[in-house]
C-alpha positions in Angstrom: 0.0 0.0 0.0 2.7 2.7 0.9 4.5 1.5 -2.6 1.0 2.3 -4.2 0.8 5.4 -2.3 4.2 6.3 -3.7 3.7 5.7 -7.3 0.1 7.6 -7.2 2.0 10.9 -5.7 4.6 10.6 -8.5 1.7 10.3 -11.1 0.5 13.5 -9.8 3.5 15.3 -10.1 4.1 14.2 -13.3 0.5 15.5 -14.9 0.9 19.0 -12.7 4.5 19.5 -14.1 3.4 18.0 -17.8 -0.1 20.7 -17.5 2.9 23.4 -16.3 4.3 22.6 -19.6 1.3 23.2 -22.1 0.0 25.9 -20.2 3.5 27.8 -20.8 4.2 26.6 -24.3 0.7 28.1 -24.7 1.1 31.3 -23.6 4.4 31.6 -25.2 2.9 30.9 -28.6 0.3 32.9 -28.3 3.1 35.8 -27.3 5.3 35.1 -30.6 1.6 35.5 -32.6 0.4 38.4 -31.0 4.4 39.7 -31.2 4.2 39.1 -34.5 0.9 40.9 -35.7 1.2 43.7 -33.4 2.8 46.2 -35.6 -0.1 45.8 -38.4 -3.5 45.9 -35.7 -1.4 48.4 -33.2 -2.7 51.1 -35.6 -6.3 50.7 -35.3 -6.1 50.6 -31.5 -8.4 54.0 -30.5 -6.1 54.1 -27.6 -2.6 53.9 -29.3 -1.5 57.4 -29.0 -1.8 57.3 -25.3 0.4 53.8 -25.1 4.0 54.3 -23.3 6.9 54.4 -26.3 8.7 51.4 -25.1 5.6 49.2 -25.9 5.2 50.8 -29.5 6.0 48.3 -32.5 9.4 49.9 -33.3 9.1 48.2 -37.3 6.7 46.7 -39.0 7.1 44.9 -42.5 5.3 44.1 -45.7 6.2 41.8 -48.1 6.0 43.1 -51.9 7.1 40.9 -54.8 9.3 38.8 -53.5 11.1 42.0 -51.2 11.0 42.5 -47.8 10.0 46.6 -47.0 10.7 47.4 -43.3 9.3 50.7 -42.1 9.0 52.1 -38.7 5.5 52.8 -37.1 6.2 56.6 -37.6 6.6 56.5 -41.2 3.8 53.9 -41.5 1.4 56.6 -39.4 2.5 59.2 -42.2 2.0 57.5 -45.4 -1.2 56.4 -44.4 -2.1 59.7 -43.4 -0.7 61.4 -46.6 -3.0 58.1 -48.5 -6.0 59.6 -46.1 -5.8 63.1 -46.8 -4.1 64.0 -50.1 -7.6 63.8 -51.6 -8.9 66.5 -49.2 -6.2 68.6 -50.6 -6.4 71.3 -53.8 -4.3 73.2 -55.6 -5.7 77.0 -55.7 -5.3 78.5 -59.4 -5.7 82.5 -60.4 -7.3 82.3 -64.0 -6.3 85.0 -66.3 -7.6 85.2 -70.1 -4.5 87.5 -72.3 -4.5 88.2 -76.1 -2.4 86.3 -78.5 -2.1 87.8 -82.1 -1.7 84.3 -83.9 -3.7 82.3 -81.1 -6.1 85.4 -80.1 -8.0 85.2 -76.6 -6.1 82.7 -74.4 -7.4 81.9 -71.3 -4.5 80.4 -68.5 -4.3 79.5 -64.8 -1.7 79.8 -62.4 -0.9 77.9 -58.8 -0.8 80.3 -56.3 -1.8 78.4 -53.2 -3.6 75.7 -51.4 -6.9 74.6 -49.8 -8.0 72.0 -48.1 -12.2 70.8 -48.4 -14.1 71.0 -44.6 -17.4 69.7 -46.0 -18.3 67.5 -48.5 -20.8 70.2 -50.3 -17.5 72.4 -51.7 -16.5 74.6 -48.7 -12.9 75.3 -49.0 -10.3 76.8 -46.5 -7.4 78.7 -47.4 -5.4 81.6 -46.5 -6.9 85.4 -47.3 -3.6 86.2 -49.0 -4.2 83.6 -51.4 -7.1 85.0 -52.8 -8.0 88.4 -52.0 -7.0 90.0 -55.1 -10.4 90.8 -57.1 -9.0 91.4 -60.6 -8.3 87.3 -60.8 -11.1 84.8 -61.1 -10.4 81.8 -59.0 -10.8 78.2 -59.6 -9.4 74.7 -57.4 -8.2 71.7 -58.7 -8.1 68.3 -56.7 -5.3 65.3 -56.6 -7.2 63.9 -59.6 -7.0 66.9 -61.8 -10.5 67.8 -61.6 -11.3 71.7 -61.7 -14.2 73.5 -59.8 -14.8 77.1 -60.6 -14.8 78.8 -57.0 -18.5 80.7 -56.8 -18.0 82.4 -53.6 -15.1 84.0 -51.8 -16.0 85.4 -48.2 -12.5 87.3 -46.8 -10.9 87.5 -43.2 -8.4 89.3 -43.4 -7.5 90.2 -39.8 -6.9 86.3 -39.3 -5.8 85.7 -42.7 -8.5 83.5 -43.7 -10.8 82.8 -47.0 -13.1 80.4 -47.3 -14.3 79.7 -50.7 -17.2 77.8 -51.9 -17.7 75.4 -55.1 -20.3 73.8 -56.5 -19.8 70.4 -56.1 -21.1 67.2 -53.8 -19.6 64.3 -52.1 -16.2 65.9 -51.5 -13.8 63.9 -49.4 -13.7 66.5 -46.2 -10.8 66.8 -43.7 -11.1 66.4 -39.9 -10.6 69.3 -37.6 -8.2 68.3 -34.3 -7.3 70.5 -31.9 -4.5 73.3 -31.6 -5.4 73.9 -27.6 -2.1 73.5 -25.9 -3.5 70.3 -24.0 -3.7 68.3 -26.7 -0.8 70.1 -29.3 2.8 69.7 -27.7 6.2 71.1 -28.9 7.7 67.8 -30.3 4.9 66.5 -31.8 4.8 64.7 -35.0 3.0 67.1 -38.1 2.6 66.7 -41.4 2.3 69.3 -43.9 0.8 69.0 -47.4 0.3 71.5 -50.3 1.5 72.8 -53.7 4.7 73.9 -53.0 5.9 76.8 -55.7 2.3 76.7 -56.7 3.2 74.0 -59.5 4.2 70.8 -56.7 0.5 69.7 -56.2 0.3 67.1 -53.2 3.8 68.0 -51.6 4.5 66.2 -48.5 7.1 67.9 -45.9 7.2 66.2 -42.1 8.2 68.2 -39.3 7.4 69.3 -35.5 5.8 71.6 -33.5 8.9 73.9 -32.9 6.7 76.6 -30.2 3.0 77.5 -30.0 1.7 80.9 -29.1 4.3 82.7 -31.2 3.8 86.2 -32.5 5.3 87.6 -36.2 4.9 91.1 -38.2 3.5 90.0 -41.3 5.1 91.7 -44.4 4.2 91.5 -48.3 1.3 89.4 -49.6 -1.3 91.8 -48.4 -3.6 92.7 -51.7 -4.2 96.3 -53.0 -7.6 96.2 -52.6 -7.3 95.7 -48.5 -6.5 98.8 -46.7 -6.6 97.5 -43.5 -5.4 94.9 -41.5 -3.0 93.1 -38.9 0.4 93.9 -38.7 1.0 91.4 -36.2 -0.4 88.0 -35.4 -0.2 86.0 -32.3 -0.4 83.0 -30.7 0.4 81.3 -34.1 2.1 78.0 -34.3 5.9 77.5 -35.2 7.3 74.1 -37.5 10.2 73.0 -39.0 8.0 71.5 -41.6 9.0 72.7 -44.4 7.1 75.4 -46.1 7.4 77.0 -49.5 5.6 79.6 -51.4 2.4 77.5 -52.8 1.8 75.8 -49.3 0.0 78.9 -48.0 -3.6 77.7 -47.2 -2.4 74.3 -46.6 -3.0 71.8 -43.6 -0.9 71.1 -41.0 -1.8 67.5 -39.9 -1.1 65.3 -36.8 -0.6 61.5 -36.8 -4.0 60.6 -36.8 -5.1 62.7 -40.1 -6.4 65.7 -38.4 -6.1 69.4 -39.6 -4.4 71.3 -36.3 -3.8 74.3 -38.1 -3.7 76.2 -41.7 0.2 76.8 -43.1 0.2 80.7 -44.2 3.8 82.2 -43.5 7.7 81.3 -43.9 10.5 83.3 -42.3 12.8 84.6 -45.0 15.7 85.3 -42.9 15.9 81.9 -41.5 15.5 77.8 -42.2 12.7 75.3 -41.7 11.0 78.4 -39.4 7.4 78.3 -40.7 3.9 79.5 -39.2 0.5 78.3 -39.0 -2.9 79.7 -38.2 -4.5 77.3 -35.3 -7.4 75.5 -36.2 -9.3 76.6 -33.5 -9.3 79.8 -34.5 -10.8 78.4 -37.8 -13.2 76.7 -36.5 -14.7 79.6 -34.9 -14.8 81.5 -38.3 -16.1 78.3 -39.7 -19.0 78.1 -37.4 -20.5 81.7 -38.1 -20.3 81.0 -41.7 -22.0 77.7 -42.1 -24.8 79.9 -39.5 -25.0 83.4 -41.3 -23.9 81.9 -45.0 -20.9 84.6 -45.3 -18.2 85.7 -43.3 -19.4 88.9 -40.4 -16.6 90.2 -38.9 -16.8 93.9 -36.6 -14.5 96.2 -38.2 -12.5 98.8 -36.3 -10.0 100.2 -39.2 -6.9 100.2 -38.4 -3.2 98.3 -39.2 -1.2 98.2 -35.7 2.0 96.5 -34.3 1.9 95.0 -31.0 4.2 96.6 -28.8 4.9 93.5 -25.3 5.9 95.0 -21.6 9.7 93.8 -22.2 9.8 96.5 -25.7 7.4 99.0 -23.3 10.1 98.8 -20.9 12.9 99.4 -22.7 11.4 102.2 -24.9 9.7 103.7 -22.5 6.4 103.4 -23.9 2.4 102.0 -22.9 2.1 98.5 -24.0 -0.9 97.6 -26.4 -1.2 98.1 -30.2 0.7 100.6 -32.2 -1.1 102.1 -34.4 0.4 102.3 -38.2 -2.2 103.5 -40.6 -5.8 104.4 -39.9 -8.4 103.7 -42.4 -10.3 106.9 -43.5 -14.0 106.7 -42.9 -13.8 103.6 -40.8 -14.9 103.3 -37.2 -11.4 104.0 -35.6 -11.2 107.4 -37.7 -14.7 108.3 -37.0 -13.8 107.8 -33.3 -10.5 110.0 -33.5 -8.0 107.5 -32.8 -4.8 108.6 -35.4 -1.7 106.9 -36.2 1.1 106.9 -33.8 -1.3 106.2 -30.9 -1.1 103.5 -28.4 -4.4 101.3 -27.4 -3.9 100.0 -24.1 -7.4 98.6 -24.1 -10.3 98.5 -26.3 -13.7 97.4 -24.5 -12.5 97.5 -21.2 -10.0 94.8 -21.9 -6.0 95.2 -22.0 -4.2 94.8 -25.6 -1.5 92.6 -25.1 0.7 89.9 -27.2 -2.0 87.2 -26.0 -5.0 89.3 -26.2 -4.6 91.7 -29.6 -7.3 94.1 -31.3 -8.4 90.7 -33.4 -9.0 88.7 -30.6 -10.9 91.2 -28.8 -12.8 92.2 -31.8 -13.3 88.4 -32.7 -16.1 88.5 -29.5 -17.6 91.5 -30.7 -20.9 92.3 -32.7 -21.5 94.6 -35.6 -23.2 97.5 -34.5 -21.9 96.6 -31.1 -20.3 100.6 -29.6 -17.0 100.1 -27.9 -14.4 101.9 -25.5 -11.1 102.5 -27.0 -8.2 103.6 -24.4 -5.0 105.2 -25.9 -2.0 106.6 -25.1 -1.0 109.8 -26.7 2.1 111.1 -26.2 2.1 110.0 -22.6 -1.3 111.3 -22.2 -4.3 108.7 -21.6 -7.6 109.3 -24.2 -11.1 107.6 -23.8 -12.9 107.6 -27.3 -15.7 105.7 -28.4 -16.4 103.4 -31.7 -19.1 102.0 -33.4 -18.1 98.7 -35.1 -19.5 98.4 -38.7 -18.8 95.0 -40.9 -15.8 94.2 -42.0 -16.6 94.4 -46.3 -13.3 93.3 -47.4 -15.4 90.3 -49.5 
């Protein structure tokens, strides 16, 4: 019996040890098959943006006639992306119609900028720059060479913004993301795409969010028929992407295929320093159109410079907007304000590098009267405006 006892103890050793076995050979082949495929179903996980680096697929691979292709999940995330989106994309052309003597009238079209479709019934975003001149007719044409006549062209040029409309339907439409500094980080992954020198359609540049609330002086590209406008625009966001003339209007993308912001300016005097309008901003223009059916922005009338505390400081001056040029007839001149003054505050709030005339007029109404305070020659004024509509369009 002990013998027996013996034998049935070493039986069950056996099977528990033998059960060990298969349970670990399991689990370690079901690791080397999830290993395996997690590269290619890692980027349909909802959640992957939020997973840790070091449990990231570092490669994945494709096999493609008889080659092996071995690309990272960055540049996997950015050509499918650039598949995704390039459709969403146009080329903006100025159509011009010139007199040959052998051919006699010739009609042309030249790139000038790009766009990008928000909704599939043909409303197009680009830069005001692009298209504010009124002596050109305008007309977009998509990756597959298709050309729509634009019908309607509603200006912002405070915030350097068009939208354009087109009569078409089923367009493929881009998705907004975000541009609040929550969710868009220096470092970040973006992806640029437009027609570079205006004959590049669909050029693909990859960079990063180099700063966000930046502020520039604007300079050239403003149209004749615009007397007024921003000198200075802030809070924009800086990229090393690269960005030629032709990628004005443009989207600036993240790694999931979402517009953060619109590419409008490159820096002359320096490399791979570019600038982009943040989408939220857009969106806020976007909005009021798709409710009122045009663009209605309050207009004050003037073209000012920002001038921060640090420049105060040194110069000795008020902080707030410098005025450079006054619009005649306009709000501002009816109200007295002339160039050279200072506005410290303009409906009771301070003008600052992170709270300019635009954004302050941007939650104002037409019609709507407001306070202007200014510094003149070290002497503080109190006038008062009526804001009429901005008719730049």
């Amino acid at each position: 019996m002990e013998l027996k006892s013996v034998y049935q103890k070493i039986d069950k050793r056996i099977i528990f040890i033998v059960g060990i076995g298969v349970l670990a050979f399991g689990g370690l082949l079901a690791g080397i098959i999830i290993g395996i495929s997690y590269p290619t179903w890692y980027q349909s996980l909802p959640f992957k943006s939020s997973i840790p680096s070091f449990l990231k697929p570092q490669t994945t691979e494709s096999i493609k006639f008889g080659e092996k292709i071995v690309r990272t999940v960055e540049e996997s995330a950015i050509i499918d992306v650039v598949e995704k989106s390039s459709a969403s994309v146009v080329s903006i052309v100025a159509k011009t119609v010139s007199f040959d003597p052998d051919r006699g009238s010739v009609s042309d079209q030249e790139g000038i900028g790009t766009g990008f479709i928000v909704d599939s019934s043909g409303i197009i975003i680009t830069n005001n720059h692009v298209v504010c001149d009124n002596q050109y007719d305008y007309a977009v044409v998509t990756k597959d060479q298709k050309t729509y006549d634009v019908k309607q062209i509603d200006l912002d040029p405070s915030n350097d913004i068009a939208i354009l409309k087109v009569s078409a339907k089923d367009l493929p439409a881009l998705e907004f993301g975000s541009s609040d500094p929550s969710s868009l980080r220096p470092g970040q992954r973006v992806i640029a795409i437009g027609n570079a020198l205006g004959q590049f359609q669909n050029s693909v540049t990859v960079g990063v969010v180099s700063g966000l609330g930046r502020g520039i002086t604007a300079g050239g590209g403003s149209c004749s028929n615009q007397s007024s406008g921003r000198e200075t625009l802030q809070n924009v966001i800086q990229t090393d992407a690269a960005l030629n003339p032709g990628n004005s209007g443009g989207p600036l993308l993240d790694l999931s295929g979402k517009v953060v912001g619109v590419n409008f300016a490159v820096s002359t005097n320096a490399q791979n320093i570019g600038f982009v309008i943040p989408i939220n901003q857009v969106k806020e223009i976007l909005d009021q159109y798709k409710k009122d059916g045009r663009i209605i922005k309050p207009y004050l009338g003037i073209a000012y410079q920002i001038i921060d505390q640090a420049v105060a400081k040194v110069q000795n001056l008020a902080a707030g907007a410098f005025v450079r040029r006054v619009v005649s007839g306009s709000p501002a001149d009816k109200a007295g304000v002339v160039p050279g003054d200072i506005i410290t505050k303009l409906n009771e709030e301070s003008v600052n590098e992170n709270n300019d005339i635009v954004a302050i007029l941007n939650k104002l109404k037409v019609g709507q009267k407001v306070s202007i305070e200014i510094d003149r020659d070290k002497k503080k004024i109190k006038l008062t405006a009526t804001l009429t509509e901005n008719t730049a369009n």
